[in-house]
KOLGU-472960 format. One record per residue (C-alpha): residue in one letter; chain; x, y, z. Coordinates in pm, whole numbers, plus 50000, padded with zeros to 5 digits. Layout:
<pts>
res: A chain: A xx: X yy: Y zz: Z
...
</pts>
This chain:
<pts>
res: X chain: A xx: 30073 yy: 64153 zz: 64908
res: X chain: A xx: 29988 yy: 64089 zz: 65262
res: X chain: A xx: 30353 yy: 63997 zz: 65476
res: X chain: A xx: 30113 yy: 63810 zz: 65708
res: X chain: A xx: 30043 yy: 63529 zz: 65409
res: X chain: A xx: 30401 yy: 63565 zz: 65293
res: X chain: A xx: 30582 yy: 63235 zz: 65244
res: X chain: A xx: 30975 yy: 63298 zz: 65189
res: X chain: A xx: 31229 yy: 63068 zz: 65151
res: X chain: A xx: 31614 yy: 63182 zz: 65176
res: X chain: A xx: 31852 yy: 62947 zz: 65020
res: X chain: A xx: 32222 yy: 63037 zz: 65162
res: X chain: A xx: 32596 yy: 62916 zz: 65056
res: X chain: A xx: 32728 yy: 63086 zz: 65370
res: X chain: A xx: 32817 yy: 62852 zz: 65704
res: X chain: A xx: 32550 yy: 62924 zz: 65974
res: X chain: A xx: 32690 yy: 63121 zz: 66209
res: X chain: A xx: 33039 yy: 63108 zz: 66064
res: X chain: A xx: 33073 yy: 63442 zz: 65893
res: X chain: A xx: 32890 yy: 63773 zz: 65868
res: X chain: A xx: 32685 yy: 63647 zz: 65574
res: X chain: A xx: 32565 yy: 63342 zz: 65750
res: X chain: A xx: 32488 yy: 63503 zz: 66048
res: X chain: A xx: 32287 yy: 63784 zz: 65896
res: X chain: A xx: 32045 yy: 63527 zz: 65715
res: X chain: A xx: 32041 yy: 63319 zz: 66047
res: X chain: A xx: 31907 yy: 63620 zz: 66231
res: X chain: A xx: 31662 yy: 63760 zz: 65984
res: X chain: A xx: 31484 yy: 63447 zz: 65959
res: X chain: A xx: 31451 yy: 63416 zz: 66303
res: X chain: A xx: 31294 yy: 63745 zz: 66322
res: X chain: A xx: 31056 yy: 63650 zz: 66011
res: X chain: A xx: 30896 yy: 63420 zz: 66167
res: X chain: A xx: 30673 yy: 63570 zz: 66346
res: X chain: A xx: 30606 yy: 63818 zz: 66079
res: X chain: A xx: 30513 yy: 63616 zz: 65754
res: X chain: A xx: 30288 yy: 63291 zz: 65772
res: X chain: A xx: 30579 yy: 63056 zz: 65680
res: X chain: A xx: 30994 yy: 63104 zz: 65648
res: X chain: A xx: 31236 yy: 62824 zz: 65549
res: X chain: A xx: 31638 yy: 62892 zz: 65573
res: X chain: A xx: 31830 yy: 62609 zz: 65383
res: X chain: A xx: 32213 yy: 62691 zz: 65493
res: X chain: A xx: 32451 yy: 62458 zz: 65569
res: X chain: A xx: 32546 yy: 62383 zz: 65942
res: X chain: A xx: 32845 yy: 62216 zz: 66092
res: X chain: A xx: 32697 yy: 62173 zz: 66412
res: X chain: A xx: 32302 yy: 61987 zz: 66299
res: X chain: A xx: 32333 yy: 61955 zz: 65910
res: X chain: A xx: 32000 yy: 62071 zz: 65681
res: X chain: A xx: 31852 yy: 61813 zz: 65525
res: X chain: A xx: 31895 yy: 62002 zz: 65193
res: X chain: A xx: 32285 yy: 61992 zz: 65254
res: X chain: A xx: 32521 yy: 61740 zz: 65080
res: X chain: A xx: 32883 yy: 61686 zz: 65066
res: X chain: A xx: 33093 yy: 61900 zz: 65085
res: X chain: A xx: 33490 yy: 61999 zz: 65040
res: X chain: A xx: 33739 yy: 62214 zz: 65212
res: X chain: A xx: 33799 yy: 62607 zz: 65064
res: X chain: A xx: 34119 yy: 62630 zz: 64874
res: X chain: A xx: 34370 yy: 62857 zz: 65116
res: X chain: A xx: 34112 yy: 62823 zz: 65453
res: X chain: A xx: 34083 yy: 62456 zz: 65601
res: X chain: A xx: 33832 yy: 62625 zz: 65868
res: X chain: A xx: 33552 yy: 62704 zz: 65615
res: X chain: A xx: 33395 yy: 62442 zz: 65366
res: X chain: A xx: 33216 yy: 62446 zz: 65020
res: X chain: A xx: 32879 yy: 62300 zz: 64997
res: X chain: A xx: 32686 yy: 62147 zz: 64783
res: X chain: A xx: 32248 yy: 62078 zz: 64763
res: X chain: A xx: 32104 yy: 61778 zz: 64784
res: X chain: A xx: 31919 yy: 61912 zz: 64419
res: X chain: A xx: 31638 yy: 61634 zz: 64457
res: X chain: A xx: 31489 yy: 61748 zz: 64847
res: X chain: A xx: 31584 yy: 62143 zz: 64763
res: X chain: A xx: 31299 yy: 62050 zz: 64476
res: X chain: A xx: 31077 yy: 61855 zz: 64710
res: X chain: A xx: 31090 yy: 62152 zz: 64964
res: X chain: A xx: 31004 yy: 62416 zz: 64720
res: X chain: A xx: 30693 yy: 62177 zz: 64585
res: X chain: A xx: 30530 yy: 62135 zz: 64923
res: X chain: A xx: 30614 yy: 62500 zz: 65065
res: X chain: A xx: 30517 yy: 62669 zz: 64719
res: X chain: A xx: 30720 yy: 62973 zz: 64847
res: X chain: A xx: 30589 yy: 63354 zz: 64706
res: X chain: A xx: 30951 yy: 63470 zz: 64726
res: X chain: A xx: 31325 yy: 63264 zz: 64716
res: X chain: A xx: 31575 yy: 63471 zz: 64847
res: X chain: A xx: 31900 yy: 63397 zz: 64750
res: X chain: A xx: 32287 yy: 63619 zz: 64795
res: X chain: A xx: 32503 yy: 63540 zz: 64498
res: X chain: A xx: 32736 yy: 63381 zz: 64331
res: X chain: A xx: 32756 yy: 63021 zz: 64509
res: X chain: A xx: 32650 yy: 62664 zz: 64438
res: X chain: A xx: 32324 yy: 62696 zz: 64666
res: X chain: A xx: 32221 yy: 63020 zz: 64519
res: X chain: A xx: 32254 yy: 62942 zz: 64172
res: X chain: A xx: 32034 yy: 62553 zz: 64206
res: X chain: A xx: 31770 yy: 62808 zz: 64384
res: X chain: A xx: 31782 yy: 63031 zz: 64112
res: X chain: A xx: 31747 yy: 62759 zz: 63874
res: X chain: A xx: 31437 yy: 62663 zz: 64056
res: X chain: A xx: 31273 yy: 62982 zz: 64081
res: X chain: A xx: 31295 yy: 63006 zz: 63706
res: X chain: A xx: 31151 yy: 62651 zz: 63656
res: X chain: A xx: 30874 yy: 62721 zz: 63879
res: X chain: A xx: 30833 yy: 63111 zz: 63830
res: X chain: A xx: 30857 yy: 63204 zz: 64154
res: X chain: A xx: 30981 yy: 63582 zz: 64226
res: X chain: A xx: 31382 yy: 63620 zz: 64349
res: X chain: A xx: 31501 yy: 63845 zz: 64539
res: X chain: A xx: 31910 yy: 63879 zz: 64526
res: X chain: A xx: 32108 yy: 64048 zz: 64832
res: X chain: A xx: 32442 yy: 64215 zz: 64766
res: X chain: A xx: 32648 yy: 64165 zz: 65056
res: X chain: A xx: 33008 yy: 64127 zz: 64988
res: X chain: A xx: 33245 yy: 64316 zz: 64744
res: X chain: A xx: 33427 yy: 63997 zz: 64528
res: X chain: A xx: 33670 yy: 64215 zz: 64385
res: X chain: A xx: 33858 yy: 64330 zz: 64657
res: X chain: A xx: 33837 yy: 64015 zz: 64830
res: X chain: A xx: 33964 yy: 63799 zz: 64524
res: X chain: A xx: 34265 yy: 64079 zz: 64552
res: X chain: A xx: 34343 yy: 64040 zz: 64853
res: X chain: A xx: 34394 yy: 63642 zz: 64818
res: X chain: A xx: 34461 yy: 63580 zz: 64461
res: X chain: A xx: 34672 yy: 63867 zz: 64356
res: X chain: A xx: 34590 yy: 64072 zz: 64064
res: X chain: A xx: 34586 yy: 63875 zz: 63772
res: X chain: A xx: 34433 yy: 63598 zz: 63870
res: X chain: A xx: 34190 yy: 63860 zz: 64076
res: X chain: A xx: 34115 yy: 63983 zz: 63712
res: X chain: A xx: 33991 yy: 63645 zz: 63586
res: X chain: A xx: 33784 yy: 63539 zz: 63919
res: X chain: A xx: 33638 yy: 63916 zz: 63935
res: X chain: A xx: 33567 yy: 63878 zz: 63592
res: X chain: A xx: 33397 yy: 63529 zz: 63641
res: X chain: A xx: 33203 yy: 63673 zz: 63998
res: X chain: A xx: 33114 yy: 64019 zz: 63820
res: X chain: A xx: 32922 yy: 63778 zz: 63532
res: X chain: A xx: 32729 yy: 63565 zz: 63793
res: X chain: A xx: 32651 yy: 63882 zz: 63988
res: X chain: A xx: 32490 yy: 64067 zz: 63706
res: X chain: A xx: 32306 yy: 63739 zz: 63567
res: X chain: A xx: 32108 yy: 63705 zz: 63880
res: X chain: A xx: 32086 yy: 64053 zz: 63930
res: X chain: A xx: 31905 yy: 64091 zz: 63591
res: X chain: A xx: 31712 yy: 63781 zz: 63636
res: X chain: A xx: 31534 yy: 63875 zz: 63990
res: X chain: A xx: 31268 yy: 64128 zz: 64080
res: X chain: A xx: 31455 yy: 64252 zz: 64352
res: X chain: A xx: 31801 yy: 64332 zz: 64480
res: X chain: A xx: 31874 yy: 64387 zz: 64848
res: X chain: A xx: 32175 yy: 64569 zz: 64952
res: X chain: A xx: 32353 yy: 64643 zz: 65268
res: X chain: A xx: 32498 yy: 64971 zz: 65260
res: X chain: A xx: 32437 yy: 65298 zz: 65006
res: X chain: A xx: 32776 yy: 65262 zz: 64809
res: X chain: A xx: 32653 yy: 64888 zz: 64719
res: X chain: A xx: 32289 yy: 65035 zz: 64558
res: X chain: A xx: 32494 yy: 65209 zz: 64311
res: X chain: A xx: 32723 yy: 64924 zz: 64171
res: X chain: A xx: 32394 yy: 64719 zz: 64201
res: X chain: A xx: 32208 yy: 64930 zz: 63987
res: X chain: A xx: 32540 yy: 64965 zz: 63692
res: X chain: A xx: 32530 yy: 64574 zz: 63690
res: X chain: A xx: 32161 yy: 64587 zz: 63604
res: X chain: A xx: 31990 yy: 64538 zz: 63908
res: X chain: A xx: 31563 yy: 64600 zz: 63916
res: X chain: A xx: 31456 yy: 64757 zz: 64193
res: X chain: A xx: 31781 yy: 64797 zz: 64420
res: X chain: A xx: 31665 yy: 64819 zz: 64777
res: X chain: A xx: 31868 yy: 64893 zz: 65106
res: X chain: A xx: 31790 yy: 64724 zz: 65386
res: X chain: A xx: 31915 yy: 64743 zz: 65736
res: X chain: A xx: 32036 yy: 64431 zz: 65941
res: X chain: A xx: 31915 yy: 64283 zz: 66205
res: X chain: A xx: 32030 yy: 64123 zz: 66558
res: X chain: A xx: 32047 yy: 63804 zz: 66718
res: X chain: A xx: 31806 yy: 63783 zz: 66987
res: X chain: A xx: 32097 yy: 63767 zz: 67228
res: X chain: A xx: 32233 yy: 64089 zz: 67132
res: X chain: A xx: 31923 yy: 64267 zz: 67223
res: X chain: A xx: 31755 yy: 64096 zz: 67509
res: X chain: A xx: 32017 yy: 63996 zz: 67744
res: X chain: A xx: 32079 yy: 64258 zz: 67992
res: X chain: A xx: 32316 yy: 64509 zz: 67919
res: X chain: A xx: 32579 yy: 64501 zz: 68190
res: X chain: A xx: 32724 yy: 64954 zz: 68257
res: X chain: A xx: 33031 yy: 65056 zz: 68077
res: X chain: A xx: 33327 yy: 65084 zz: 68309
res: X chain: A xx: 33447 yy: 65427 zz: 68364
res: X chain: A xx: 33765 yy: 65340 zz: 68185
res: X chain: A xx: 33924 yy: 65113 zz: 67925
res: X chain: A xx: 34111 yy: 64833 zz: 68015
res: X chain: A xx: 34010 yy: 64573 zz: 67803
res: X chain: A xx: 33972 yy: 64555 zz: 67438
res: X chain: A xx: 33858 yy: 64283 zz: 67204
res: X chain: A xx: 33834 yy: 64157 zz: 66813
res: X chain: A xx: 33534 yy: 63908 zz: 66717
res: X chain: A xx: 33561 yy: 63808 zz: 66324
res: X chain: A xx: 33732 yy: 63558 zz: 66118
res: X chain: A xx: 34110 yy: 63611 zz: 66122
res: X chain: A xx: 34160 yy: 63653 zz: 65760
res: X chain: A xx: 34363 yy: 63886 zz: 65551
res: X chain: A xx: 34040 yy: 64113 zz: 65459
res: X chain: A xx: 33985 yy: 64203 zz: 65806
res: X chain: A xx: 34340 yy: 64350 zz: 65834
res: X chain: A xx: 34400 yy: 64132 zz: 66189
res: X chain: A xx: 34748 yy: 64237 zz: 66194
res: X chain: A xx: 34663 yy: 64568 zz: 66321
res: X chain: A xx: 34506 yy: 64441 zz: 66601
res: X chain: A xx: 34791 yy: 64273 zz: 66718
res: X chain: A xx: 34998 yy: 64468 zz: 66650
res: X chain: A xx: 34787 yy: 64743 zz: 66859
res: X chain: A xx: 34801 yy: 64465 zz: 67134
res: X chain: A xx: 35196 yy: 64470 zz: 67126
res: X chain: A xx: 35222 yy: 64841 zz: 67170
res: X chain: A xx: 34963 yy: 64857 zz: 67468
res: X chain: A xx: 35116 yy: 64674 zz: 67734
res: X chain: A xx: 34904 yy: 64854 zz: 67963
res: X chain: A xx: 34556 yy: 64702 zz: 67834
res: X chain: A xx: 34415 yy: 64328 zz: 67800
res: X chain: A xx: 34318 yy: 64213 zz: 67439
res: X chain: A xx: 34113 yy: 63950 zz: 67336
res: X chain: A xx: 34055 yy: 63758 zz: 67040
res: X chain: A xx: 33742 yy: 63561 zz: 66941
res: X chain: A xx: 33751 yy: 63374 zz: 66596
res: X chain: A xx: 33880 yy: 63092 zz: 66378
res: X chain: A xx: 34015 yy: 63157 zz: 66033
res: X chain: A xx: 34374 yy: 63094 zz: 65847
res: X chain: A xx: 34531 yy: 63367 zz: 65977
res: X chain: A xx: 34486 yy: 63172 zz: 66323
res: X chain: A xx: 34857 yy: 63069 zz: 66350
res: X chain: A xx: 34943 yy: 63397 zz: 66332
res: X chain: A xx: 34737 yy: 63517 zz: 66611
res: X chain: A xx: 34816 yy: 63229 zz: 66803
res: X chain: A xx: 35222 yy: 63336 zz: 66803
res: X chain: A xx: 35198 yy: 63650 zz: 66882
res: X chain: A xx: 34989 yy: 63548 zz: 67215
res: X chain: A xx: 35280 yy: 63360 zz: 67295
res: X chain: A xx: 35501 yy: 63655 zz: 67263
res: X chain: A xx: 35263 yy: 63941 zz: 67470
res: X chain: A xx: 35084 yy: 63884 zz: 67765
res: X chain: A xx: 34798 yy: 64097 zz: 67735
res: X chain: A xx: 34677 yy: 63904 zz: 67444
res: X chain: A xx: 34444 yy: 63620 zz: 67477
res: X chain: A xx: 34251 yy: 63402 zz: 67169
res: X chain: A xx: 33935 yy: 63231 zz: 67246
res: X chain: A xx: 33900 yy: 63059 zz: 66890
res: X chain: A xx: 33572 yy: 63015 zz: 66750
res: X chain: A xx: 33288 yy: 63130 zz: 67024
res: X chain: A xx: 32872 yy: 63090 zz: 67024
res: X chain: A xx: 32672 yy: 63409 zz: 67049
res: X chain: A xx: 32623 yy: 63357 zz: 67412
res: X chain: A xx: 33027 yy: 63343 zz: 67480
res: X chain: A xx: 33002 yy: 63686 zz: 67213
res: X chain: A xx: 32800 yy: 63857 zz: 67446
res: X chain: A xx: 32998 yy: 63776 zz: 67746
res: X chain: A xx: 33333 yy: 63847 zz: 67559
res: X chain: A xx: 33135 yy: 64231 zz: 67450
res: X chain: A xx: 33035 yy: 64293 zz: 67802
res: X chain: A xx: 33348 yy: 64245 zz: 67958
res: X chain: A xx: 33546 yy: 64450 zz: 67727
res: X chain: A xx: 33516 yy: 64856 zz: 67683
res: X chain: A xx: 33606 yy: 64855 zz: 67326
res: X chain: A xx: 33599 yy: 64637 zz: 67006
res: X chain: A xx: 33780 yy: 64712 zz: 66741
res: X chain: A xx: 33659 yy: 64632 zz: 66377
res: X chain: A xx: 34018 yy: 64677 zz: 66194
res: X chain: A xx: 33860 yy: 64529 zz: 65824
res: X chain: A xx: 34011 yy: 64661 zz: 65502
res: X chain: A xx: 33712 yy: 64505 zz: 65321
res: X chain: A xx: 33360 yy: 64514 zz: 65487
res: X chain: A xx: 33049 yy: 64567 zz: 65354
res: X chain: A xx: 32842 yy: 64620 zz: 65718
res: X chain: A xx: 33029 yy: 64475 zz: 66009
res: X chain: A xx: 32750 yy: 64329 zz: 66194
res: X chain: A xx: 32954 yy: 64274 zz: 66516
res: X chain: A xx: 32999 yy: 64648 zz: 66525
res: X chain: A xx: 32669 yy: 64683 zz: 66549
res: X chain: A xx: 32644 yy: 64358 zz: 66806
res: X chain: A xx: 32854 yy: 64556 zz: 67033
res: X chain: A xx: 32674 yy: 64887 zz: 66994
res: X chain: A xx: 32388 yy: 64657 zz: 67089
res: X chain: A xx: 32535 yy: 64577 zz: 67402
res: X chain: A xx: 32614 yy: 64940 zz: 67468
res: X chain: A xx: 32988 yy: 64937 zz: 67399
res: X chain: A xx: 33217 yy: 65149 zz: 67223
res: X chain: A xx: 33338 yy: 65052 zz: 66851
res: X chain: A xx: 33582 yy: 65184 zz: 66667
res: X chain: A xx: 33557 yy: 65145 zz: 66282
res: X chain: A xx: 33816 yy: 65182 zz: 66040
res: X chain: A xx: 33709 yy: 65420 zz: 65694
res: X chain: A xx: 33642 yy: 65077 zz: 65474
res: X chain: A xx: 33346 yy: 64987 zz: 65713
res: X chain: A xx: 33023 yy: 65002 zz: 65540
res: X chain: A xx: 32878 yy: 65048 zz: 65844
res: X chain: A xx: 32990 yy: 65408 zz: 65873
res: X chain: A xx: 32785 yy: 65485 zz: 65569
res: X chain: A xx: 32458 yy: 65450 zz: 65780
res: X chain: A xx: 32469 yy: 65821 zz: 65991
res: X chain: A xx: 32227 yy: 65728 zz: 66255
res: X chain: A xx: 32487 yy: 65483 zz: 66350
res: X chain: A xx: 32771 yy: 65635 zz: 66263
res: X chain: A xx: 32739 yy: 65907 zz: 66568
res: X chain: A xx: 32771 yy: 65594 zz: 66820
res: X chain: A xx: 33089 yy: 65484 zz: 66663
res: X chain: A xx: 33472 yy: 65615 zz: 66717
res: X chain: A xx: 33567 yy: 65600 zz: 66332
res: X chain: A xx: 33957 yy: 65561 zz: 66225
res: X chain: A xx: 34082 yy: 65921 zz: 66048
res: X chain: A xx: 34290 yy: 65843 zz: 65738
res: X chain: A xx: 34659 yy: 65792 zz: 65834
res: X chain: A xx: 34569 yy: 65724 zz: 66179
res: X chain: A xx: 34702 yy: 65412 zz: 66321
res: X chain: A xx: 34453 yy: 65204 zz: 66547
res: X chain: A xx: 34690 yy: 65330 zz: 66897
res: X chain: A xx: 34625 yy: 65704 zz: 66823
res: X chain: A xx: 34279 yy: 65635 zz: 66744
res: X chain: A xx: 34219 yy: 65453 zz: 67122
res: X chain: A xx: 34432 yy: 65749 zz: 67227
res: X chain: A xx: 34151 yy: 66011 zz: 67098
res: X chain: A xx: 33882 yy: 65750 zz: 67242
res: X chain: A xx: 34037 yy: 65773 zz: 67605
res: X chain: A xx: 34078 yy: 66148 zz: 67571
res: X chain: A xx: 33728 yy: 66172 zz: 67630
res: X chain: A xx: 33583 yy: 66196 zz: 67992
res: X chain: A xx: 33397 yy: 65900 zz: 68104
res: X chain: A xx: 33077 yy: 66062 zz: 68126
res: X chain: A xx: 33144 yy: 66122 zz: 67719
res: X chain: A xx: 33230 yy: 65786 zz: 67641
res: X chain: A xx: 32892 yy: 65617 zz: 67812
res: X chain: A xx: 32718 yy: 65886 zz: 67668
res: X chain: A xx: 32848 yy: 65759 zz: 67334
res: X chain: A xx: 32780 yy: 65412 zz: 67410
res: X chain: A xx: 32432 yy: 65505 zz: 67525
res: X chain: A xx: 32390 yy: 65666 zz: 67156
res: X chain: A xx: 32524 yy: 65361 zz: 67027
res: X chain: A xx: 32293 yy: 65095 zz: 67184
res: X chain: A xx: 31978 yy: 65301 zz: 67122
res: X chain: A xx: 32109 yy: 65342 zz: 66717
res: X chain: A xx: 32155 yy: 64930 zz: 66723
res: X chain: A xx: 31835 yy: 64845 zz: 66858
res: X chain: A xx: 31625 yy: 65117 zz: 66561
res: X chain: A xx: 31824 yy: 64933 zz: 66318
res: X chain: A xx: 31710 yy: 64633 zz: 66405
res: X chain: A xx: 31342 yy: 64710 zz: 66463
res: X chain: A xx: 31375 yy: 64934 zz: 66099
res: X chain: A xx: 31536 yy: 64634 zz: 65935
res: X chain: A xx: 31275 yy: 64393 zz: 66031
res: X chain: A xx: 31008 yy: 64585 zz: 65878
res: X chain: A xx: 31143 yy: 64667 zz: 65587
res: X chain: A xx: 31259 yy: 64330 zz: 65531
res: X chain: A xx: 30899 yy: 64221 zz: 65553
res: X chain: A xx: 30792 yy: 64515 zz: 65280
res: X chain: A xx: 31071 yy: 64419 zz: 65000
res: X chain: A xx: 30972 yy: 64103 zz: 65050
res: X chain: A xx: 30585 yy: 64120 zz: 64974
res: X chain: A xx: 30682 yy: 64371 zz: 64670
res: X chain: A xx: 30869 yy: 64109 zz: 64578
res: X chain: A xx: 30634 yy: 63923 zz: 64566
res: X chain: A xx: 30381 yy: 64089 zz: 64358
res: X chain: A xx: 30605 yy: 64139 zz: 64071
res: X chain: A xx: 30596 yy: 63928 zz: 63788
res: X chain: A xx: 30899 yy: 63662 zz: 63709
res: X chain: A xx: 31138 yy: 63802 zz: 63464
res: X chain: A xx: 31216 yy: 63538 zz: 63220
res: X chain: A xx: 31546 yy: 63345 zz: 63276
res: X chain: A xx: 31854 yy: 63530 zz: 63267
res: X chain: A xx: 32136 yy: 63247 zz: 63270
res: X chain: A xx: 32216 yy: 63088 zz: 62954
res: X chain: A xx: 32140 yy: 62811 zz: 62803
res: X chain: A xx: 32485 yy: 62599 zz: 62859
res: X chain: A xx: 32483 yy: 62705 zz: 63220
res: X chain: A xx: 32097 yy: 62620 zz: 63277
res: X chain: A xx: 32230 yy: 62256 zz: 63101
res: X chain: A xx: 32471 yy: 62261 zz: 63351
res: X chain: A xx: 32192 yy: 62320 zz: 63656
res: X chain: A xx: 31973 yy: 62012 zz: 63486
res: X chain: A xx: 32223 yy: 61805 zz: 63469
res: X chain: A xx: 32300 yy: 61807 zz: 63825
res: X chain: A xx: 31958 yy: 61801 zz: 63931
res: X chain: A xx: 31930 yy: 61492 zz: 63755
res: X chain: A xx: 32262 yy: 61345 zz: 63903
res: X chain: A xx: 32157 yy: 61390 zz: 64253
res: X chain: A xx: 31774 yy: 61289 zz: 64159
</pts>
């Protein structure tokens, strides 16, 4: 099929802007637009709420993010008048699942993305056996729409393969792409040496924030910054009152990101659980130096793996700057250059094939309904109560 007659609509759980997911979905559609004849995003949004978007409820252990749910009846109304060729949905969630339900109804192709590994992150928060159960219950969802779409979309090679063993069709890898800001503003040089380092991410336990702070209380001799919001917060917040050299900016907009990125030398993605890390690759974008610890799905992608500094096993995050300063300043912007012109083919490569999953996608026929039958009962009844 054509991508120029494509209509696409994504239908996303995750917060715009607010985490990784939400910002990837926020980006790509932006991109899609001028690339497909129509593109609808229905996300929730703190700041100017969708008109799909209904109540909603705080998440259990994190009074910064929120859960969600459709407003069923317009979600229905918007597919009817947009007739989309493709709903795009990442799973498990509340929003994914009614848009499932719908493409079924109406036989419209899905494509699922694979983003985010649930059983680590369940782990981290809810300890093993519970972790067990959830995993259990997020493994089930996962491999339901998996088997039910056309297409899965993943973000990084070591995802295709646990994709494929929970029955996936078609398991695709796509790139991801930038906010316009990352790309287009004007990159400001690298300074000939590093003073200033920086963390931008939620400050949650799967992004192992301790580290950094903990990097930022044995380097008296550089300034650290801190850009996010998350329920680790209070944690960040007292150990700014206890080092100097350690600032938190709380939750920032992409053009206070790009500012933060410029001024600094260094970011540091310090995650023991990430898929990607897009702002690694927001900051190679801006022609800055990253360094990435070993869990960083981000590494898995060579051409940008040779513009990041990448944590060896055993190495704590102060001998890792260590090795980064060792290298003459000519080496490091040589790096950085390396890194900004890896960001920017990503991007361009991502948007394109983005566009080409998505009209295969569309050509292949609906696979019948994969969720059963109390669960679609479940999905009716709902529609009905918010009819």
């Amino acid at each position: 099929m054509d991508t120029k007659t494509l209509r696409v609509l994504f239908v996303v759980d995750a917060i715009k802007g607010r985490n990784g997911v939400g910002a990837y979905f926020q980006d790509l559609v932006s991109h899609l637009e001028g690339q497909v004849e129509r593109v609808e995003l229905v996300q929730p949004c703190l700041q100017d709420p969708h008109p799909c978007q209904g109540v909603s409820m705080p998440i259990p252990g994190d009074p910064t993010q929120r859960l969600f749910f459709p407003k069923i009846r317009e979600l229905c109304a918007l597919v009817w008048e947009m007739k989309p060729h493709v709903i795009v949905i990442p799973g498990p969630g509340i929003f994914s699942m009614i848009g499932y339900w719908i493409a079924k109804k109406w036989g419209i192709p899905v494509c699922v993305t694979f983003q985010t590994d649930y059983n680590r992150l369940v782990e981290l928060y809810w300890g093993k056996r519970l972790a067990r159960l959830a995993g259990g219950f997020l493994n089930w969802v996962n491999r339901t729409l998996f088997q039910g779409s056309e297409t899965a979309a993943t973000i990084c090679e070591s995802m295709i393969a646990q994709a494929r063993t929970a029955g996936a069709r078609n398991p695709q890898l796509v790139g991801t792409p930038l906010a316009r800001e990352f790309v287009q503003t004007p990159v400001q040089p690298l300074a000939g040496d590093v003073r200033r380092v920086c963390y931008v991410g939620r400050l949650a336990a799967e992004k192992n924030i301790e580290s950094f702070l903990e990097l930022a209380a044995c380097r008296p001799d550089l300034q650290f910054e801190v850009a996010g919001d998350g329920p680790l917060r209070s944690k960040v917040e007292e150990a700014c009152k206890r080092h100097d050299n350690l600032t938190l900016l709380g939750w920032c907009s992409r053009a206070q990101v790009v500012e933060l990125i410029d001024r600094s030398q260094v970011l540091v993605l310090p995650s023991s659980v990430e898929a990607f890390g897009t702002v690694a690759l927001e900051a190679m974008a801006r022609q800055r130096l990253v360094i990435t610890t070993p869990a960083c799905g981000i590494n898995e992608w060579p051409a940008l793996a040779r513009g990041l500094w990448i944590m060896e096993e055993g190495e704590n995050l102060s001998a890792t700057l260590d090795r980064l300063k060792e290298l003459s300043a000519n080496q490091r912007q040589a790096k950085a250059l390396d890194a900004r012109e890896a960001a920017c083919v990503m991007n361009n490569d991502a948007i394109a094939h983005w566009g080409s999953v998505l009209a295969h996608c569309a050509a292949m026929k609906p696979v019948p309904s994969s969720l059963p039958s109390p669960t679609l009962a479940l999905l009716r009844r709902l529609s009905s109560h918010h009819a």
